[in-house]
C-alpha positions as CSV (number, residue, x, y, z in Angstrom):
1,X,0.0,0.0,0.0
2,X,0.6,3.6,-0.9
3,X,0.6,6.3,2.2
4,X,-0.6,9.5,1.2
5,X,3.2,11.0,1.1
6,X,4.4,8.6,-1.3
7,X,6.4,6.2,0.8
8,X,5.2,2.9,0.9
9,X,3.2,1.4,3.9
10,X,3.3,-2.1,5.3
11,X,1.3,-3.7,7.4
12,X,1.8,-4.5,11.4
13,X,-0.5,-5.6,14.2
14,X,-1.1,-5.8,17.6
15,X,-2.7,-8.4,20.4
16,X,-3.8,-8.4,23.3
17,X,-3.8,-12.1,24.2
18,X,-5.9,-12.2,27.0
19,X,-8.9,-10.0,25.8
20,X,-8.3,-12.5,22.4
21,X,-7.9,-8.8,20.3
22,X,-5.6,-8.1,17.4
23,X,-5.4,-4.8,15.7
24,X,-3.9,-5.1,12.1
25,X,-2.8,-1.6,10.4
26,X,-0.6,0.2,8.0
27,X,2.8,1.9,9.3
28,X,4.4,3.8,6.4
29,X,8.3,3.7,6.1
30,X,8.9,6.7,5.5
31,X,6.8,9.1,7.5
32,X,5.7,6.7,10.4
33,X,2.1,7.5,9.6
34,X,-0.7,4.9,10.9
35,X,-3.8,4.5,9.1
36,X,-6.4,2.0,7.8
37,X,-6.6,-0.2,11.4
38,X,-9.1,-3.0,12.0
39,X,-9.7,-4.2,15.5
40,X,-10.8,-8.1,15.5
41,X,-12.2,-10.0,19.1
42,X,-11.8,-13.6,18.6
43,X,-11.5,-13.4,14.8
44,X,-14.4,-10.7,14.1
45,X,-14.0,-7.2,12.5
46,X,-15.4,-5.0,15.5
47,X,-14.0,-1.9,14.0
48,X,-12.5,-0.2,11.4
49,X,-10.7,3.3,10.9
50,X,-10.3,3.7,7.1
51,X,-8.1,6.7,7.6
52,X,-5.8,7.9,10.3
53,X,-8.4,9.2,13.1
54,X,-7.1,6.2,15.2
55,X,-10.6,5.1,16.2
56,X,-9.8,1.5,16.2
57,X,-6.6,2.5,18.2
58,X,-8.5,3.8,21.0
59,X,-10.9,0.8,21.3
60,X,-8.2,-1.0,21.4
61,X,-6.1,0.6,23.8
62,X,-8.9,0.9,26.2
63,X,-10.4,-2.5,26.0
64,X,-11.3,-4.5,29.6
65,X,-12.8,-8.1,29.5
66,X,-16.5,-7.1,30.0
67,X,-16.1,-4.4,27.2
68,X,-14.4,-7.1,24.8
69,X,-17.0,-9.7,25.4
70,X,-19.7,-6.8,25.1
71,X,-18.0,-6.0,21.7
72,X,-17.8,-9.3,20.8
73,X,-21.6,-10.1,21.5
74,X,-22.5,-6.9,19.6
75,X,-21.1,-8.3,16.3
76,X,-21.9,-11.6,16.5
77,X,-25.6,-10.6,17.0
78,X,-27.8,-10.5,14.2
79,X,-29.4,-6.9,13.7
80,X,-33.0,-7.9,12.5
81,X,-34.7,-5.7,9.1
82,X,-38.3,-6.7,10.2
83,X,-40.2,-6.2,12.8
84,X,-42.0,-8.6,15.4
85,X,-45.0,-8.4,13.2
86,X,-43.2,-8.9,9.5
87,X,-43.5,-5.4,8.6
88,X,-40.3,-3.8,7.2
89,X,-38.5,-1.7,10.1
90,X,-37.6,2.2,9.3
91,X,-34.2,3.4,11.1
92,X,-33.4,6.8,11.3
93,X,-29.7,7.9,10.9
């Protein structure tokens, strides 16, 4: 990958064993830059910072057990389009 001052990125990661997180990202050679991270809990994307606000960083830095496993149960869970009555839900953004 490209970084945005021309050098070329490569990509690195972190874990946090016990919590079962890994953060994978791209460092650039040149300037150092971080950018594009994805924070996985036990093998599922929980977060993603397409640019360099370090979003997944922060999640990852500040993760406990209970939020991990609260993270975890929030992906894993399926969000539902309908409602209990089969009529198509409306979500406002």
């Amino acid at each position: 990958m490209q970084c945005m001052c021309g050098g070329d990125a490569k990509t690195s990661s972190a874990e946090r064993r016990p919590l079962k997180a890994e953060l994978s990202f791209y460092v650039c050679r040149e300037c150092q830059l971080v950018s594009c991270g994805v924070l996985y809990i036990e093998g599922i994307e929980i977060a993603i910072d397409a640019g360099t606000t370090g979003s997944d960083r922060i999640a990852f830095n500040s993760l406990t057990v209970e939020s991990a496993r609260q993270l975890y149960a929030d992906a894993i869970t399926p969000q539902s389009s309908t409602t209990t009555t089969g009529e198509q839900a409306t979500f406002d953004f």
